[in-house]
C-alpha positions in Angstrom: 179.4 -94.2 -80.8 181.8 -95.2 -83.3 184.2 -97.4 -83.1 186.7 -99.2 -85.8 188.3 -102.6 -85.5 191.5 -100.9 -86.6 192.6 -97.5 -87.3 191.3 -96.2 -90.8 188.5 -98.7 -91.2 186.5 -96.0 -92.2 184.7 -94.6 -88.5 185.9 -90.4 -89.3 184.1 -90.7 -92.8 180.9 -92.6 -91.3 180.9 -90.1 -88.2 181.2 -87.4 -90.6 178.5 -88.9 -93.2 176.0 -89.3 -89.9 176.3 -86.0 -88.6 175.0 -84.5 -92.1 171.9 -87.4 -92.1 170.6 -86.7 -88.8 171.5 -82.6 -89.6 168.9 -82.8 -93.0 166.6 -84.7 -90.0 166.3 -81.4 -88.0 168.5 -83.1 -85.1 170.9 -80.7 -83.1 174.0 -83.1 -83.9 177.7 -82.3 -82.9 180.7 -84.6 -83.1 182.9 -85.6 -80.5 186.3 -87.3 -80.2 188.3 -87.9 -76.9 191.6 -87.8 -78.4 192.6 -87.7 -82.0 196.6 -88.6 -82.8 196.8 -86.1 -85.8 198.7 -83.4 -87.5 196.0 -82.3 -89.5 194.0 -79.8 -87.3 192.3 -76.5 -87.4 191.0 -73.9 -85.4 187.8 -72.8 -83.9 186.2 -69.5 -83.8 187.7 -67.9 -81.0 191.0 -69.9 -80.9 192.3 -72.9 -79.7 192.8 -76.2 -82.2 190.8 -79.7 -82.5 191.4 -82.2 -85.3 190.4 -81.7 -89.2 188.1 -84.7 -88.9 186.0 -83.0 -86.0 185.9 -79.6 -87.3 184.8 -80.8 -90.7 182.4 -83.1 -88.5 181.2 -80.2 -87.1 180.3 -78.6 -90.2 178.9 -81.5 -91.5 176.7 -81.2 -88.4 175.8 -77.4 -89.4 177.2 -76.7 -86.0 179.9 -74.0 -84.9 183.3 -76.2 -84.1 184.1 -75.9 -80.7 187.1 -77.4 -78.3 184.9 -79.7 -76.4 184.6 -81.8 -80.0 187.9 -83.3 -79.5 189.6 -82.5 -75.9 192.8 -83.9 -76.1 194.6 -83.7 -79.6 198.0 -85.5 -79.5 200.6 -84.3 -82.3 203.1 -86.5 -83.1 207.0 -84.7 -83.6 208.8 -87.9 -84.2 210.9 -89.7 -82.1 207.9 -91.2 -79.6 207.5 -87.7 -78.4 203.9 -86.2 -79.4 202.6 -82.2 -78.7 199.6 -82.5 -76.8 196.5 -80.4 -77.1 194.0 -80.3 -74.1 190.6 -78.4 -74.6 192.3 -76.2 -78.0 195.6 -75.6 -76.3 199.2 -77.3 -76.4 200.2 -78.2 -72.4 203.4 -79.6 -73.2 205.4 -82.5 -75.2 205.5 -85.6 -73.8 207.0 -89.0 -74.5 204.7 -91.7 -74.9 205.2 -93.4 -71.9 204.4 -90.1 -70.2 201.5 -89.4 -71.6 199.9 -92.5 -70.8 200.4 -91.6 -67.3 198.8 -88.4 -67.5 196.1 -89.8 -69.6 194.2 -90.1 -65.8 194.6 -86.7 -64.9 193.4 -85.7 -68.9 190.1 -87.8 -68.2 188.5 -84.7 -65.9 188.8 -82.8 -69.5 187.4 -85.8 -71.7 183.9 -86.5 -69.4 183.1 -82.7 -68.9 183.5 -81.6 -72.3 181.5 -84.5 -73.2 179.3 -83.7 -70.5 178.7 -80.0 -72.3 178.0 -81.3 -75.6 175.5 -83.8 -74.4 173.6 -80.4 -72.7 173.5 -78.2 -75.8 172.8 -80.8 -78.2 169.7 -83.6 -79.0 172.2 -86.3 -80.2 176.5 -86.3 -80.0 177.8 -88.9 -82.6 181.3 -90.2 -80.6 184.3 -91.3 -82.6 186.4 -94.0 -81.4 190.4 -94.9 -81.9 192.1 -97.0 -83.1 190.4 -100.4 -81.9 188.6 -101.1 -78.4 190.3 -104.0 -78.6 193.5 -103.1 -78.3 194.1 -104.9 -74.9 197.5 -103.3 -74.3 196.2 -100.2 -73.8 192.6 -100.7 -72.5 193.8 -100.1 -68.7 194.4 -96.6 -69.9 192.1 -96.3 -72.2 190.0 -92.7 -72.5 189.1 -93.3 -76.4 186.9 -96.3 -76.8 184.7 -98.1 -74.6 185.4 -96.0 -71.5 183.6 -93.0 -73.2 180.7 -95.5 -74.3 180.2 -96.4 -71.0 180.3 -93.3 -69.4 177.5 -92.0 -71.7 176.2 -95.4 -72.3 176.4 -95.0 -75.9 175.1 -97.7 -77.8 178.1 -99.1 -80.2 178.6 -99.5 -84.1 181.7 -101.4 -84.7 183.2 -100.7 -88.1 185.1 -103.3 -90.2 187.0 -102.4 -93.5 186.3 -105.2 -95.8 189.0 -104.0 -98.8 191.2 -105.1 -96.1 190.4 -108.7 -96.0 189.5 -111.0 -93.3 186.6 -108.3 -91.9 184.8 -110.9 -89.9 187.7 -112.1 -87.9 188.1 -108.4 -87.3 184.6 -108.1 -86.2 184.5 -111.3 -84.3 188.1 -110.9 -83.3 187.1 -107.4 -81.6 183.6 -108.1 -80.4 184.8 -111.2 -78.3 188.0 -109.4 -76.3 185.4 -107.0 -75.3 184.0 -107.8 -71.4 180.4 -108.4 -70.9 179.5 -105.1 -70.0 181.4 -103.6 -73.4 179.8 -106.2 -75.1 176.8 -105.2 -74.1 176.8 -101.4 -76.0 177.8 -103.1 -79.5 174.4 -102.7 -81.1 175.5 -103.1 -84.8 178.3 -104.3 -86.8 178.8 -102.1 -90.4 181.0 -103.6 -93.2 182.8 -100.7 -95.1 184.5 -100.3 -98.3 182.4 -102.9 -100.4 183.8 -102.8 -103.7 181.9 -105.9 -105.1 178.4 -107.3 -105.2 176.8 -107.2 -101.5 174.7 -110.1 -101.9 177.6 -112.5 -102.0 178.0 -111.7 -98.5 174.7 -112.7 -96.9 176.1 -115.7 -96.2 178.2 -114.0 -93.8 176.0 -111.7 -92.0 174.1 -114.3 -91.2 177.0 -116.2 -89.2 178.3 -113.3 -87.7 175.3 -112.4 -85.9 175.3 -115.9 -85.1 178.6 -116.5 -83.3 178.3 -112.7 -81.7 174.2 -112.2 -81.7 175.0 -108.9 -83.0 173.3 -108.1 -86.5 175.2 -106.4 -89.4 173.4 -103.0 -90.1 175.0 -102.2 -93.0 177.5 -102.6 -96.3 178.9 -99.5 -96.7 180.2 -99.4 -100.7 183.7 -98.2 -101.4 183.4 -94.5 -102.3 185.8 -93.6 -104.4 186.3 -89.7 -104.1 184.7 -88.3 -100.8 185.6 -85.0 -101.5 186.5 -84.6 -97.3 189.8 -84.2 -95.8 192.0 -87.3 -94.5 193.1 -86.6 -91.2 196.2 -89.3 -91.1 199.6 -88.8 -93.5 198.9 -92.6 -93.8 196.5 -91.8 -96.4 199.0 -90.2 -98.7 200.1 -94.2 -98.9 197.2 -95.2 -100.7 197.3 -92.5 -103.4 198.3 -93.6 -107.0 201.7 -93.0 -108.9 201.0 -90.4 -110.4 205.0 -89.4 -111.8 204.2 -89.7 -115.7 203.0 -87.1 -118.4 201.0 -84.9 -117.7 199.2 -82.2 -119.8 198.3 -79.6 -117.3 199.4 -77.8 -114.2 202.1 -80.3 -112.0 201.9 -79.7 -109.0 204.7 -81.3 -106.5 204.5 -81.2 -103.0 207.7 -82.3 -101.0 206.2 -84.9 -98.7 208.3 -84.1 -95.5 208.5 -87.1 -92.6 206.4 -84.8 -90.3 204.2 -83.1 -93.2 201.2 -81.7 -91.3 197.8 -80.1 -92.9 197.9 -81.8 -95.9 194.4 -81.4 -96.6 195.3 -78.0 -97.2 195.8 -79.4 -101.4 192.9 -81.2 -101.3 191.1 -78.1 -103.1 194.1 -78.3 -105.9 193.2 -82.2 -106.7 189.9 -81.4 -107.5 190.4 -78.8 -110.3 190.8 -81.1 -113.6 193.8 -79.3 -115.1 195.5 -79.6 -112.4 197.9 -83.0 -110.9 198.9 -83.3 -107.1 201.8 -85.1 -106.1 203.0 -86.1 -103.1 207.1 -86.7 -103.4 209.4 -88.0 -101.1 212.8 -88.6 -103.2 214.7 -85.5 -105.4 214.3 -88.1 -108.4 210.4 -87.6 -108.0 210.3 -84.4 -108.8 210.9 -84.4 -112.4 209.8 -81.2 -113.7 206.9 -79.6 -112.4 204.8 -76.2 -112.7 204.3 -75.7 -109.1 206.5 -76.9 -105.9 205.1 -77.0 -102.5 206.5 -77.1 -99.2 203.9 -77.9 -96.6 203.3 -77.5 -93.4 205.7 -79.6 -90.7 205.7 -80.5 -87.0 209.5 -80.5 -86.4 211.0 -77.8 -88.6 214.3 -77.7 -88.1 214.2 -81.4 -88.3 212.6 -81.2 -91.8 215.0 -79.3 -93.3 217.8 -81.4 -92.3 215.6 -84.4 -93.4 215.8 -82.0 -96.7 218.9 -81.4 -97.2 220.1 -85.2 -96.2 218.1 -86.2 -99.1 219.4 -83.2 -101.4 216.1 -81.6 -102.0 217.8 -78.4 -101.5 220.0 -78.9 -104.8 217.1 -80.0 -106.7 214.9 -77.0 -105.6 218.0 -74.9 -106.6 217.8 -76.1 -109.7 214.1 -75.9 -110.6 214.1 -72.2 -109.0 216.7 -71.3 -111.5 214.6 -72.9 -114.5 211.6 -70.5 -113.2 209.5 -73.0 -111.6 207.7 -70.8 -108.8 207.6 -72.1 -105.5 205.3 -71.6 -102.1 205.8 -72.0 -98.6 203.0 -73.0 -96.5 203.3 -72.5 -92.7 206.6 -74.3 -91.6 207.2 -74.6 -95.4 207.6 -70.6 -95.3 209.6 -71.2 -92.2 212.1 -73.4 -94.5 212.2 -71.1 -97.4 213.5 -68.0 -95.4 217.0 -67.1 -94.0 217.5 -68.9 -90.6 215.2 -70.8 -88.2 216.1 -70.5 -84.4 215.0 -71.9 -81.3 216.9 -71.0 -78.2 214.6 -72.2 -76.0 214.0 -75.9 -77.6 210.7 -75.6 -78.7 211.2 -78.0 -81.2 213.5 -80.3 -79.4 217.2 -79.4 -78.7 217.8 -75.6 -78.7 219.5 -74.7 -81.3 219.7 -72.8 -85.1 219.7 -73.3 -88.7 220.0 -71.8 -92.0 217.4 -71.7 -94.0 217.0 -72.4 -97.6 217.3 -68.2 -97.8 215.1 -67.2 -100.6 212.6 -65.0 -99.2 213.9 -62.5 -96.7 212.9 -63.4 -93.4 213.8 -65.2 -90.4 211.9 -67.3 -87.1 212.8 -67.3 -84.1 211.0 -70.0 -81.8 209.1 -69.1 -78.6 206.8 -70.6 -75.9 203.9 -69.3 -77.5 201.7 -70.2 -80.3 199.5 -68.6 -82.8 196.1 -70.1 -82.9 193.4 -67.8 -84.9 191.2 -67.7 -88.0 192.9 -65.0 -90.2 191.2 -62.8 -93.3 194.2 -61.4 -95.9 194.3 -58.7 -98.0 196.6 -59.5 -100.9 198.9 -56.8 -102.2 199.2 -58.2 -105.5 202.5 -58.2 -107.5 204.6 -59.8 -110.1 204.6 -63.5 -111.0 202.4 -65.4 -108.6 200.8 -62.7 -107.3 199.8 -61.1 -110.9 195.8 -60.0 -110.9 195.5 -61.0 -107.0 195.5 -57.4 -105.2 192.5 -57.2 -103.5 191.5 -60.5 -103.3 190.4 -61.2 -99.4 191.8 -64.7 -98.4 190.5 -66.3 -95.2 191.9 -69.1 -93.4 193.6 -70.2 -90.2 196.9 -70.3 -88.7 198.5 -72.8 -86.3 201.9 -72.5 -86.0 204.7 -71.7 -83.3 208.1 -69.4 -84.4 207.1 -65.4 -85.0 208.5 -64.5 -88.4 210.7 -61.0 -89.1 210.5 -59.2 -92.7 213.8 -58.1 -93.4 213.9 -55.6 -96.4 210.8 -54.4 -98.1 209.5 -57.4 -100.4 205.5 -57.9 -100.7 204.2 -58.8 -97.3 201.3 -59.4 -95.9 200.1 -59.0 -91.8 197.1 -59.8 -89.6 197.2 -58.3 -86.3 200.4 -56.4 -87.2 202.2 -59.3 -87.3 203.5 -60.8 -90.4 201.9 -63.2 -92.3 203.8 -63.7 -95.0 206.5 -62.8 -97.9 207.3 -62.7 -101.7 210.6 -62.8 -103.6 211.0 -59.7 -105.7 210.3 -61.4 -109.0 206.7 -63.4 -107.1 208.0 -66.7 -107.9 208.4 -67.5 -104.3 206.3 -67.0 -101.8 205.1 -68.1 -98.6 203.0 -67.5 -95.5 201.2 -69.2 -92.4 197.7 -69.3 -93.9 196.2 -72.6 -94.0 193.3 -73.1 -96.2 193.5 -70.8 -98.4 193.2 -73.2 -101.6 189.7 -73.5 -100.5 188.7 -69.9 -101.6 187.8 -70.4 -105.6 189.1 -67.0 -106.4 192.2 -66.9 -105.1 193.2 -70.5 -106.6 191.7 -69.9 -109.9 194.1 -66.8 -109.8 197.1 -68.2 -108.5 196.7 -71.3 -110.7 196.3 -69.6 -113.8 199.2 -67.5 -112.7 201.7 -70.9 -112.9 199.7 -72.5 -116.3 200.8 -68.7 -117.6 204.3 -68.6 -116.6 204.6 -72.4 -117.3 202.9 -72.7 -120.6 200.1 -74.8 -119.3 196.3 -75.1 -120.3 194.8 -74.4 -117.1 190.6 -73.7 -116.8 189.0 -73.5 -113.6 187.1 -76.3 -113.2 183.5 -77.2 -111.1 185.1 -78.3 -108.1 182.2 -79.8 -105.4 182.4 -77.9 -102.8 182.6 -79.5 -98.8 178.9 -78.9 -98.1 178.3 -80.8 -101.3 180.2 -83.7 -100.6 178.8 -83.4 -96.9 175.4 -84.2 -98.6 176.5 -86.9 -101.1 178.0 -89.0 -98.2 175.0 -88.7 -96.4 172.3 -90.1 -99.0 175.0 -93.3 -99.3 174.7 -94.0 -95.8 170.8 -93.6 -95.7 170.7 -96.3 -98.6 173.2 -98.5 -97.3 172.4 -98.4 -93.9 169.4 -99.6 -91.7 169.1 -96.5 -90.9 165.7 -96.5 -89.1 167.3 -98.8 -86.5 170.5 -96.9 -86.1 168.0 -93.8 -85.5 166.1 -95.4 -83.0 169.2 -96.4 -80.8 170.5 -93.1 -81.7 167.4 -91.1 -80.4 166.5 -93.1 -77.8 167.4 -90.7 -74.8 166.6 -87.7 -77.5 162.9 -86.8 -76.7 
């Protein structure tokens, strides 16, 4: 197991990094994470939604995703209250104080599809949350040290060193663990070295010391892992990028509950192309492309929107031809009207939509959860050189969306998926992950540089099993590996 002195010191990436280096070993590896607070998720074959970071765990294990790799997947919709996802399906939203008292019923869920994994695989890597240490919660805990000891994992605890102060974390953490937690912590790992790793033997040496737990390894700072974040948090820590720039510009409107925003990740990686994230009109400037993601909380968002008077400043880019696309609830916000008369969303209730593509959502109990393939019809402005093209991805969304008139629209199932504007500057549907297919973004990209008067050349973007592989050979030469192997394999044989 896994498991961070705080949340983000690195323990999805290192998870993620293991999985592929015991894969290339010939182990039978899978990922598993009790409960992951996240609004970045996908879905399994079949149906049913975990979190991005254990899906693309999974395939960094070369394993099928399933449910049991993260039981319980709480997504937050604001206001304390969070969705929660048990075993790939929603049960309900509950406040926080709530949920912490069904966390002991949820357990059952947590042990037996830990329980399943542990059958049909040699080794499950377990990611932790948050910090064990967090002695608040610990009573309720079904994330950290309860999971190690029901498997009787052995521990690596993870300290982010770019932080500062990562040996009072590690010390810090180590010591408000009780005996018998203490006991699991094998290994401490330092992360997110950025400097010379010699200049911290000194400290090693102490820490295993005062704690008798050795450090088994310096992880370096890695500076572009090619593999999704799974918190908005991260969106902090990307650079200003608001100047000049020479290429394609994209913007994407970062809304307060922006969710699956990994979905742009592929978009960041082609060189004539900028990403940025903007949460004020006055960021906007003037770029090629607008976005509207994904959100948790619609009908929220778009009030959020138009408080801020994004709508005025879309208005005004729309009418100067800059194209825009809708991306799940970002599709939802670009047509007519949104309704909810049974408070899906929070109070029941209706709103107007920004009205530019012809359709309108109407809320319901249910939710879509399914991989989806697309046939593009092709068309004018966007959609210019794209019929044909066959776009897979996956939709999570609640809200079943009406065409009204006859522009370009796409279905799966007989349901529709999605909608253009007459003139292809606008369009949107539920598919997420569809920047990942190189055909369809080459296309489409070349598509805005054309209407924008942009360079634009796809470019030799790495793809995910690439960077899956590049992760892994840092972590086998900044890692004891060997040792972490042989706590890791113990029970394996």
């Amino acid at each position: 197991m896994v498991q961070g002195t705080a949340s983000s010191a690195g323990k999805s990436l290192l998870v993620t990094g293991l999985c592929r280096l015991f894969a290339r070993r010939g182990v039978r590896v899978a990922p598993f994470k009790a409960q992951n607070m996240s609004n970045n998720a996908a879905v399994v074959p079949g149906g049913g939604e975990i979190g991005r970071a254990q899906y693309v765990q999974a395939l960094a294990a070369r394993a099928l995703p399933r449910v049991e790799m993260n039981p319980v997947l709480l997504k937050p919709e604001g206001n304390l209250r969070s969705q929660v996802v048990v075993l790939g399906r929603p049960i309900g939203t509950l406040h926080a104080a709530a949920y912490q008292e069904a966390k002991a019923r949820i357990w059952d869920d947590v042990a037996r599809s830990l329980d399943l994994l542990r059958e049909a695989f040699d080794l499950v890597i377990i990611e932790g949350a948050g910090s064990p240490a967090e002695i608040n919660l610990k009573a309720r805990d079904i994330s950290n040290m309860r999971v190690a000891r029901y498997a009787g994992a052995p521990v690596l605890i993870v300290g982010d060193i770019d932080r500062g102060g990562v040996f009072a974390h590690l010390y810090g953490t180590y010591h408000l663990l009780e005996p018998e937690e203490q006991a699991l912590v094998r290994g401490f790992i330092i992360n997110k070295l950025r400097g010379d790793p010699s200049l911290l033997e000194p400290g090693l040496q102490e820490i295993k010391r005062l704690t008798g737990v050795p450090v088994v390894g310096v992880v370096p700072w890695i500076r572009e892992p090619g593999i999704a974040e799974e918190d908005s948090v991260a969106l902090d820590r990307r650079r200003d990028t608001h100047g000049p720039f020479r290429g394609v510009d994209v913007a994407v409107i970062r809304l307060p509950r922006i969710a699956n925003f990994d979905d742009f990740d592929p978009l960041e990686r082609e060189p004539d192309v900028r990403v940025r994230y903007v949460g004020q009109p006055g960021q906007l400037g003037e770029p090629d492309l607008v976005i509207v993601p994904g959100t948790k909380a619609t009908r929220d968002d778009l009030a959020w929107l138009r408080a801020e008077g994004f709508d005025a400043a879309l208005e005004r880019l729309r009418a100067a031809g800059v194209p825009v696309i809708g991306i799940c609830g970002g599709f939802q916000l670009l047509g007519e009207a949104i309704e909810d008369p049974e408070g899906v969303e929070g109070e029941a209730g209706a709103a107007e939509g920004l009205g530019w593509l012809r359709c309108r959502t109407r809320f319901g109990r249910g939710k879509v959860t399914r991989v989806s393939r697309v046939r593009l019809e092709g068309g004018p402005g966007l959609l210019d050189g794209c019929a044909g093209l066959e776009v897979e991805g996956y939709e999570i969304h609640a809200g079943a969306t009406a065409i009204e008139g006859e522009p370009a629209a796409w279905t799966v199932e007989g349901e529709p998926i999605g909608a253009a504007s007459d003139d292809g500057l606008v369009f949107g549907w539920y598919v997420h992950g569809a920047f990942r297919d190189r055909e369809f973004r080459a296309r489409l990209l070349g598509n805005v540089a054309r209407l924008r008067g942009k360079p634009f050349a796809p470019g030799e973007v790495e793809d995910e099993d690439a960077a899956f592989d590049r992760l892994a050979d840092v972590l086998e030469s900044s890692l004891d590996i060997e040792r972490v192997a042989s706590w890791a394999l113990a029970g394996a044989e």
